[in-house]
Backbone as ProteinMPNN parsed JSONL, in Angstrom:
{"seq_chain_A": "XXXXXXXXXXXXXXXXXXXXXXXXXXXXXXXXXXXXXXXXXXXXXXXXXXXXXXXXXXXXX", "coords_chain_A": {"N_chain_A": [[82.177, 89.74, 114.68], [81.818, 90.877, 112.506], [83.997, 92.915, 112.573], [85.77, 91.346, 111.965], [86.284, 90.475, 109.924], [86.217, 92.619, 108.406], [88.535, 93.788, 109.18], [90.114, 91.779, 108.824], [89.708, 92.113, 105.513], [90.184, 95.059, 105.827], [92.897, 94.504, 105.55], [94.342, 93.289, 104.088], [93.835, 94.246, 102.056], [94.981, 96.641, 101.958], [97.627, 95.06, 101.569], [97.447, 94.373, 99.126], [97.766, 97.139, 97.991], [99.921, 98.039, 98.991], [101.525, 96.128, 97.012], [100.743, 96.636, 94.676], [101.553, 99.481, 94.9], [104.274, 98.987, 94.744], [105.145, 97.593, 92.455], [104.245, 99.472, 90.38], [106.665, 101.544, 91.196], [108.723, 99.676, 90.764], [108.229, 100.011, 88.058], [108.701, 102.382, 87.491], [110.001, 103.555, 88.844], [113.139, 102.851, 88.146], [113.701, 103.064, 85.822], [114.013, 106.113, 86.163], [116.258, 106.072, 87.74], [118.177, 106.632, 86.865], [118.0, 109.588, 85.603], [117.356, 110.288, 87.931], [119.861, 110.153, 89.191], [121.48, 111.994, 88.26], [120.321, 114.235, 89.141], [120.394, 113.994, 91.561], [123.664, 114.163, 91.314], [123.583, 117.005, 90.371], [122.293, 118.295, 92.427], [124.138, 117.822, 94.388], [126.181, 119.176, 93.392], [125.337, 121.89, 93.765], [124.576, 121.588, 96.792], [127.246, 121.794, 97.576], [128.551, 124.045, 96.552], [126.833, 125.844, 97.901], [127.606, 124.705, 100.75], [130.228, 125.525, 100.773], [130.181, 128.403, 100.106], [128.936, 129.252, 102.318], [131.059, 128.621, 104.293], [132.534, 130.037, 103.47], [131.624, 132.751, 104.194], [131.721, 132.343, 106.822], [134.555, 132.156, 107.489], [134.883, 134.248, 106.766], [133.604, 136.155, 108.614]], "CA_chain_A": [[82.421, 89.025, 113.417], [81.999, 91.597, 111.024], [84.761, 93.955, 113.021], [86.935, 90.663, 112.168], [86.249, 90.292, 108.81], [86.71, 93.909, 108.055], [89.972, 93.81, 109.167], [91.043, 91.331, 107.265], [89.37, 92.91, 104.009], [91.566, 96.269, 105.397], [94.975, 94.126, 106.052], [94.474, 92.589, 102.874], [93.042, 96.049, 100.959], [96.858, 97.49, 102.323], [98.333, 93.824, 101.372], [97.665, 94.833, 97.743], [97.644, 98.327, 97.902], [101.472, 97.933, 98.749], [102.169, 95.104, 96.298], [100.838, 97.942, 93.503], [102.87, 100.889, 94.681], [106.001, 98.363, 94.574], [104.588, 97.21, 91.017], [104.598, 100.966, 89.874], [107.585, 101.994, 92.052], [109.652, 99.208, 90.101], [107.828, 100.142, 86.63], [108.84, 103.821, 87.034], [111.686, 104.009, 89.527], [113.95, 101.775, 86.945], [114.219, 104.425, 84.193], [113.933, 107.146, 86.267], [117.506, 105.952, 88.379], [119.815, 107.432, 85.695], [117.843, 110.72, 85.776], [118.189, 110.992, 89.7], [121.551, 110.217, 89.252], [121.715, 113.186, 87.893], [119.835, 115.422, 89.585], [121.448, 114.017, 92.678], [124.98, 114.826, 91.254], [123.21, 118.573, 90.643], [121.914, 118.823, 93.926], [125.053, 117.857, 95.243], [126.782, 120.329, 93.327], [124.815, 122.739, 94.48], [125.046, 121.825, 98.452], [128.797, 121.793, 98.124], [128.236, 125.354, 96.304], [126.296, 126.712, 99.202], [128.437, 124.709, 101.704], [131.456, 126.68, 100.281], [130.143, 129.735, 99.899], [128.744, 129.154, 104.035], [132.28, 128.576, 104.191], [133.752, 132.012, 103.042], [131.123, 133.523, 104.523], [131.901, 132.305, 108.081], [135.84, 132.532, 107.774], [135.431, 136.096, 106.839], [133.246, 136.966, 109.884]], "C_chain_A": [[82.637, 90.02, 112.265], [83.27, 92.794, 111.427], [86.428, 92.741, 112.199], [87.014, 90.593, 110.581], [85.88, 91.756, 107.864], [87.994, 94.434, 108.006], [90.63, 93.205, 108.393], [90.816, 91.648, 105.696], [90.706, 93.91, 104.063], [92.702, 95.752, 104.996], [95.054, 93.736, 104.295], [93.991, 93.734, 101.379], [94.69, 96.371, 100.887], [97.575, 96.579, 101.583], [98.588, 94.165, 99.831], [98.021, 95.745, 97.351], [99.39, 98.651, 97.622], [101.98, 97.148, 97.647], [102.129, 96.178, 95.158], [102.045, 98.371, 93.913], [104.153, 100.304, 94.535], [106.266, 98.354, 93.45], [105.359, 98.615, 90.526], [105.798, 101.17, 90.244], [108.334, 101.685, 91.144], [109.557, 99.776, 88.525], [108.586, 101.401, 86.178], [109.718, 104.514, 87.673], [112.744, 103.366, 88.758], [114.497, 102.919, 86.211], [114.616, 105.331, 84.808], [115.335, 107.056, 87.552], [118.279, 106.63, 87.904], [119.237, 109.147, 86.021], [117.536, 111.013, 87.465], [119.05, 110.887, 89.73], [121.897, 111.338, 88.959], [121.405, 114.585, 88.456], [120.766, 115.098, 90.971], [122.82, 114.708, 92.423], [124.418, 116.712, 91.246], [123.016, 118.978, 91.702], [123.086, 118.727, 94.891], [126.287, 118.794, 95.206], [126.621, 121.548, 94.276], [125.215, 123.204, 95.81], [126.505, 122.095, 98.483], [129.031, 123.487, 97.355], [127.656, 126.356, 97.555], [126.939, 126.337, 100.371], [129.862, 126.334, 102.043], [131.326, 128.098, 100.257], [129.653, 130.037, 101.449], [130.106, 129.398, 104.638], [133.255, 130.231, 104.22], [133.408, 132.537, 103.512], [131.698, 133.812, 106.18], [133.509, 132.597, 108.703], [136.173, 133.961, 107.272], [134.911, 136.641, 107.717], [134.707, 136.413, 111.129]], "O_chain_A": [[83.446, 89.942, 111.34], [83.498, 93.606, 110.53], [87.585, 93.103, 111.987], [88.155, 90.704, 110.133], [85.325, 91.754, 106.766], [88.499, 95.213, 107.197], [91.439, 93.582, 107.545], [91.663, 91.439, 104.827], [91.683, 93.962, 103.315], [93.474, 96.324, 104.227], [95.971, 94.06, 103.54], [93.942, 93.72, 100.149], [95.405, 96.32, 99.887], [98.319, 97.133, 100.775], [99.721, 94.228, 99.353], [98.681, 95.674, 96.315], [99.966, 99.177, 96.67], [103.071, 97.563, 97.256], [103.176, 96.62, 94.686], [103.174, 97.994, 93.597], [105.113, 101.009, 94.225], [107.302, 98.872, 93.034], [106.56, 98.819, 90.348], [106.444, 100.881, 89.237], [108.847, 102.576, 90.468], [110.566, 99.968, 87.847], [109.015, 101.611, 85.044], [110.183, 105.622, 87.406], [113.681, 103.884, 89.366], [115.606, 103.45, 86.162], [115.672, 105.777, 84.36], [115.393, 108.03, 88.302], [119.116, 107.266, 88.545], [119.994, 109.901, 86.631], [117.574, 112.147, 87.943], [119.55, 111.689, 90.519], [122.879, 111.739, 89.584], [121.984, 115.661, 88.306], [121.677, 115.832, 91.353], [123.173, 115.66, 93.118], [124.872, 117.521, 92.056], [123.517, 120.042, 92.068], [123.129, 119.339, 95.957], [127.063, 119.151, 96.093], [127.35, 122.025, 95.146], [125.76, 124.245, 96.176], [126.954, 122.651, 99.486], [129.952, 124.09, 97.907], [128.125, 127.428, 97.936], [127.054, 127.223, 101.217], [130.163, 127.276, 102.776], [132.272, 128.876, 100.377], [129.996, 131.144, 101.864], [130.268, 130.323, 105.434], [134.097, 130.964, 104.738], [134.207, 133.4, 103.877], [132.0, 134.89, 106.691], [133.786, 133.04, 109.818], [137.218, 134.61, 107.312], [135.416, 137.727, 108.003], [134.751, 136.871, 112.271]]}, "name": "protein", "num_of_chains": 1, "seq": "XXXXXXXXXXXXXXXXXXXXXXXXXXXXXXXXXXXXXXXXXXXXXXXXXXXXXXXXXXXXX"}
């Protein structure tokens, strides 16, 4: 009994636990879309910077 009604405390501990981090997630992933947009486009600079330069490296060996 009490193994059963522990579990459902946990399932239901997690049940919320997730509903938060979604809560937050939405509160503070929202705003923060435009500035990954950005960093994404940087980071993607980047990889296509180090692709390219992988690139030169390998058609000059």
């Amino acid at each position: 009994m009490v193994k059963v009604a522990f579990g459902l405390s946990f399932s239901r501990w997690l049940l919320l636990l997730y509903v938060n981090i979604n809560i937050i997630h939405c509160l503070f992933y929202l705003p923060m879309l435009k500035v990954r947009a950005d960093f994404a486009k940087k980071q993607r600079n980047r990889l296509n910077c180090v692709a390219s330069w992988i690139n030169w490296l390998v058609s000059g060996i």
